[in-house]
N, C-alpha and C positions, 0 to 999 in steps of 0.2 A: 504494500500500500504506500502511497504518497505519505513522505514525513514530513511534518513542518518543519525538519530540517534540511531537509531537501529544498523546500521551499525558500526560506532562508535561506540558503545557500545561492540558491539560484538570484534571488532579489537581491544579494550583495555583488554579486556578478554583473548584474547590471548598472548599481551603483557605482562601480571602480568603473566602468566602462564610460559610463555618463562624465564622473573626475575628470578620466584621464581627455574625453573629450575637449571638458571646459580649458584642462590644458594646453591641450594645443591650439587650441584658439588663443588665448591668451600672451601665449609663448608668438603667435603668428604677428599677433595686432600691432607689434610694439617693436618687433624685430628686424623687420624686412623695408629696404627702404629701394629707391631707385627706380631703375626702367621695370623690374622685373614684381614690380608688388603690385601689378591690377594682376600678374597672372597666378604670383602666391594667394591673391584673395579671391580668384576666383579656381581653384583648387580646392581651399577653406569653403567657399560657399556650396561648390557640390561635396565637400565628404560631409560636409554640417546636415546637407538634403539627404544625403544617403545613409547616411544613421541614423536621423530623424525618421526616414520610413523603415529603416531594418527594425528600429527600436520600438516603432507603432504597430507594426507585423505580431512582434516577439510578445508585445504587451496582449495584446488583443486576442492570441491563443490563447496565453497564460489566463485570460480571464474570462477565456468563454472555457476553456479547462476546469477551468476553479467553480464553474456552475452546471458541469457539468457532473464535476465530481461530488455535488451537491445531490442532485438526481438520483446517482449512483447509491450513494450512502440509505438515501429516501430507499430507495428501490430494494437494499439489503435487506432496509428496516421491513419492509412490508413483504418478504419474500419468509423473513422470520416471524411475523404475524401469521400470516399466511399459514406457513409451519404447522405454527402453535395450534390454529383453528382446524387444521387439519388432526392433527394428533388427537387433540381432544373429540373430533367427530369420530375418529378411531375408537375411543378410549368408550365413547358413548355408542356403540355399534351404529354409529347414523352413517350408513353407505352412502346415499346420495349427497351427505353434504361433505362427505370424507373425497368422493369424486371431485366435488365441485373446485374444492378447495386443491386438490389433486392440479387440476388445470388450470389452475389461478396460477398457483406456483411453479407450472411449465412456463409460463407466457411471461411471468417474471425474471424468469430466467434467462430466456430471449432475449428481455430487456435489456436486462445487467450487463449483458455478454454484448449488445450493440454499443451502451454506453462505454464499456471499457477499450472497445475499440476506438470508437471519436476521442476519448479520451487521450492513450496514447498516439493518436498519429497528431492531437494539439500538442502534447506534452513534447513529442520527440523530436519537433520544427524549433522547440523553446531548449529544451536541456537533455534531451534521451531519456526521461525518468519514462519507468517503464511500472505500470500495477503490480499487484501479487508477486513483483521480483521476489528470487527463490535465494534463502541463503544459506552458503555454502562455511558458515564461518565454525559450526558443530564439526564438520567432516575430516576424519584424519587421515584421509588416503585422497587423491584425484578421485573426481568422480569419472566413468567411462559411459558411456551409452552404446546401443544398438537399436537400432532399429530393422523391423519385417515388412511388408505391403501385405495388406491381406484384402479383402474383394471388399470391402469398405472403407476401407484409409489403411493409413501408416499405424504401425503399434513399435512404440519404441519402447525399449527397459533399460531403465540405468542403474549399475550396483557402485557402492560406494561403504565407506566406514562409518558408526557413530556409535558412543557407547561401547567403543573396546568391539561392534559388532558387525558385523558385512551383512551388508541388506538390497535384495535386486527389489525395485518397484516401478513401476510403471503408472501417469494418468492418463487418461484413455478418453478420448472424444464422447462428449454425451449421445451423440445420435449412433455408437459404437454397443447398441446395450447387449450385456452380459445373459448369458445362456446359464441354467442348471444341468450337468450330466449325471445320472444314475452310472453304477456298475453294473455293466455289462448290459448295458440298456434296458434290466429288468426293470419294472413296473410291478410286476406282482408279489414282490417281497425283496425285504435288505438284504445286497450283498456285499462284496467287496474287490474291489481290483485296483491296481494302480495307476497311481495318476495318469502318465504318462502312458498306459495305454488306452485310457480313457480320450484322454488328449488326443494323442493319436489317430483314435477310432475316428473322434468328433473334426476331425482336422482344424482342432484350434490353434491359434495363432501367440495365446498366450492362455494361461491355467490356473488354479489356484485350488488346491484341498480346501474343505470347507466344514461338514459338518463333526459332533463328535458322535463316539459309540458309546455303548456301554448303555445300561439303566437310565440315562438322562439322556439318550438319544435327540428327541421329541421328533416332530412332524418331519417329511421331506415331502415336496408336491411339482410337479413339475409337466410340463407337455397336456398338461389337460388332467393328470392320472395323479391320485394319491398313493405313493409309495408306502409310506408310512403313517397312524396316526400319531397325534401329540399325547406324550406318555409320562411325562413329567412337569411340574408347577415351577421348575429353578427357569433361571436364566431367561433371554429371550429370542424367540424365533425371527429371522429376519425375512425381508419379504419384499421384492418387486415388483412395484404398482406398473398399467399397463401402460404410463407415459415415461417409463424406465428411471423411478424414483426407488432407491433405498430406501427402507426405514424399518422399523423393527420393534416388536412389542411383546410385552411379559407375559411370558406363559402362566403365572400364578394369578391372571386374570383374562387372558385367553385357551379356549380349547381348539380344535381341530375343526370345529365349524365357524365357530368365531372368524379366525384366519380365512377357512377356503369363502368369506363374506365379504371379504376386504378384495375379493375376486383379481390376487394377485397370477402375475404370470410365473412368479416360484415362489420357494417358500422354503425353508431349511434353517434348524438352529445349527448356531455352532456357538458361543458363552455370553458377550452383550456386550452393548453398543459405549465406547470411550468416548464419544461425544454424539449429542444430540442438541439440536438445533444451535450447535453453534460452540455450543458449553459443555464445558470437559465434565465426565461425571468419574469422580476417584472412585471406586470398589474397593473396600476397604477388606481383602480377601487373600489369603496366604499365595494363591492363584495369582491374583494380580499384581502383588507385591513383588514374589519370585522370578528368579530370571533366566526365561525360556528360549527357544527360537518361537516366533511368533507368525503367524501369517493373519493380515489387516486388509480390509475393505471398505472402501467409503466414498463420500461424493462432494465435492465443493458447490459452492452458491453456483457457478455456472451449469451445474449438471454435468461435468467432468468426475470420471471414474477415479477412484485412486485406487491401488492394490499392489500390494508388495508382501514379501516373506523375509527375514532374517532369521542366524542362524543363531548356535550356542551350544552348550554340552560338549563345547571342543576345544583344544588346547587353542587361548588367545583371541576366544569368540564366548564374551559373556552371555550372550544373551538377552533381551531385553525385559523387564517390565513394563504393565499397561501406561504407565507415566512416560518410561522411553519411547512406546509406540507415539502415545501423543505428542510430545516433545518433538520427535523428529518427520512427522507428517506437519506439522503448524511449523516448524522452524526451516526443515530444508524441503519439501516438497512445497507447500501453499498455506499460507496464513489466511485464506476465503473458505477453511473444512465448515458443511453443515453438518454432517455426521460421518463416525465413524465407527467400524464392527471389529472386533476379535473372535476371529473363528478358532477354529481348531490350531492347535500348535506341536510344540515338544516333537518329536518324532516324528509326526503327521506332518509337518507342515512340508509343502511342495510348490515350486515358482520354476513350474513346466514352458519354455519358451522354443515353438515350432518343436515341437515333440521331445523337447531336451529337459530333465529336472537340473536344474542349473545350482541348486542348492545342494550343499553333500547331505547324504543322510546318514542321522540319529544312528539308527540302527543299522544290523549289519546290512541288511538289502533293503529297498526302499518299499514304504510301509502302502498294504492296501487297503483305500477309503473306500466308503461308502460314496459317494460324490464329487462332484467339484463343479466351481464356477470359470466357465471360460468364456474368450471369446473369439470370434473365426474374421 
């Protein structure tokens, strides 16, 4: 985001500029004498016109920027409204108005995403300042990137250090939305197979383990077909609305009808959400405290994906806590998160890229889930 220091920064900039003007005029008027000062003063009279309009240019973005970014802010605030009134129509099973509010918060999104655009192309004719610049000041290795082409855009991953920890992640175009895969394409009951043949099968472009097992399973729903029902009250089930919105709600106040009401296009727990609508929520749980490899999913205000795994359980790779997760999605991916999830992790976790698990695994061979979320 624009800092007022930034700001300041730039408005001194123009100050020293404006000085050093009056000085050389001053330095001109009083210096120059003979045949040749009608042509030093008319030299002074066009750089005086020609800084005068560089300087009414530069002022005039800056200040349809600065109202712009006014908008923007507007636009956040009411995209978090928005949110709110959504959650709460969840929370109250009121479908219609959980829709409504659904598509309010597509179109503001829209917004935001035009606004940032006019925004920097004013800002970048004035100083280069660029939005949600990403910072790189946590990371203690080069970050590297790659990028794929996949039959909808570019999907690129970049892995880097933070936390003592290596983390591949990728954000992902919002109109890029994310697939659920079952094991082995069964539908008629839980099984298990590996990521990366999953991946594979699905020819996704990039992958990500998702739910947990065990007695606290809960719900998996996908392609139209209930895999599983919801079989535990902990944690919360997360779930993609059909204008490819995140969001995710407690099982110890939904069941498995509940959920398939919200007439998401998946649906699958894996532990609950680090931030929502905007605000970090600490879990104060042995779980969250501990430091695991982790695999995270989420969405910023523009409806861009975010998704990454890091590692840990290895010599010179801690591992992270729900706080590191947060910490380093708000600090070097994007400081615009509306929410974010903690799926499955520990041994489970897999950041499958063009058929390849790019992370090492936990265990001795690489572990088989129940699901994952990708995209082609």
């Amino acid at each position: 985001m624009v800092s007022a220091g930034q700001v300041n920064s730039h408005l001194s900039e123009i100050t020293s500029q404006i000085k050093n003007y009056s000085s050389i005029m001053e330095g001109l008027s009083g210096s120059w004498t003979g045949p040749s000062h009608d042509s030093i003063e008319a030299k002074a009279s066009a750089f005086a016109s020609e800084f005068s309009a560089a300087l009414s240019g530069q002022m005039g973005n800056f200040a349809t920027a600065c109202d712009l970014y006014q908008q923007y802010e507007t636009c956040k605030q009411n995209i978090a409204i928005a949110q709110s009134n959504y959650n709460q129509a969840v929370a109250n099973k009121d479908n219609s108005s959980a829709s409504h509010y659904s598509s309010e918060i597509s179109s503001l999104q829209s917004k935001l995403t035009s606004l940032k655009g006019q925004i920097e192309s004013c800002l970048s004719s004035v100083c280069g300042i660029k939005l949600e610049a990403t910072s790189n000041g946590a990371s203690a290795a080069t970050t590297t990137s790659t990028s794929t082409t996949s039959s909808s855009g570019s999907i690129e991953y970049k892995t880097t250090r933070f936390a003592n920890t290596t983390v591949w992640y990728s954000v992902i175009p919002k109109d890029m939305m994310p697939n659920l895969a079952v094991a082995h394409d069964d539908y008629s009951k839980m099984t298990s197979e590996i990521p990366t043949a999953i991946a594979q099968r699905k020819g996704a472009k990039l992958a990500i383990n998702f739910c947990v097992t065990g007695d606290s399973m809960g719900l998996i729903y996908t392609d139209g077909k209930l895999v599983r029902k919801s079989n535990t009250n902990s944690g919360e089930t997360l779930y993609m609305t059909q204008d490819g919105q995140l969001n995710a709600v407690p099982n110890s106040k939904y069941n498995t009808n509940d959920i398939l009401n919200l007439n998401p296009v998946w649906a699958s727990k894996g532990f609950y959400s680090i931030i929502k609508d905007g605000k970090y929520i600490n879990w104060n749980t042995d779980l969250a405290k501990a430091r695991h490899p982790r695999t995270f999913i989420g969405q910023d205000y523009d409806g861009n994906y975010i998704v990454g795994v890091c590692t840990g359980r290895r010599d010179n790779e801690a591992g992270w806590t729900l706080k590191d997760v947060y910490d380093f999605v708000t600090t070097e991916v994007s400081s615009n998160v509306r929410f974010l999830y903690n799926a499955d992790g520990g041994g489970s976790s897999a950041f499958v890229y063009d058929g390849q698990k790019l992370n090492p695994n936990t265990d001795k061979s690489e572990r088989a889930r129940p699901d994952l979320i990708y995209w082609t």
